[in-house]
Residue, then its C-alpha position, 0 to 999 in steps of 0.5 A: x475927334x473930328x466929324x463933319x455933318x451932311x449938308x442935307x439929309x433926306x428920306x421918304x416917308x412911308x405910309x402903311x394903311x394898316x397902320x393908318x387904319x388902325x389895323x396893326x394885325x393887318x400891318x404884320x401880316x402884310x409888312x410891304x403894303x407900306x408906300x411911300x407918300x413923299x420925300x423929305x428933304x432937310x438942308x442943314x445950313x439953310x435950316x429949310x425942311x421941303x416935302x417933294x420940292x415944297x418947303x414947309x412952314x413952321x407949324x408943317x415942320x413943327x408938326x413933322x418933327x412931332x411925327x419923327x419923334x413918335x416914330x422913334x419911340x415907337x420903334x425904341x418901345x419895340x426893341x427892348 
């Protein structure tokens, strides 16, 4: 089975204050306080991460890789 990857992969990262503030109460209750505070966008074959159009050192990706990761526990903990 053969499959291809996309040449770049995006998304917006989100910011909820509550979250931010410590307040995960304030969070449930207003769940669409979230905005977004830019847009990430990673060129595959370049290997280039850029948040809205700025491309990121290497301790701004590092530290951005960190974050998704914790992201993605966060949400693997809250499902099960």
């Amino acid at each position: 089975m053969e499959f291809s990857l996309p040449e770049t992969v995006e998304f917006d990262l989100p910011l909820n204050p509550f979250e931010f503030m410590g307040r995960p109460d304030l969070a449930d209750l207003f769940p669409n306080a979230a905005f977004s505070v830019g847009h990430i966008k990673y060129d595959v074959g370049a290997g280039e991460v850029t948040l809205n159009g700025r491309l990121l050192n290497d301790d701004q990706k590092t530290a951005l890789a960190a974050a998704c990761r914790f992201v993605s526990e966060q949400r693997r903990k809250e499902q099960h």
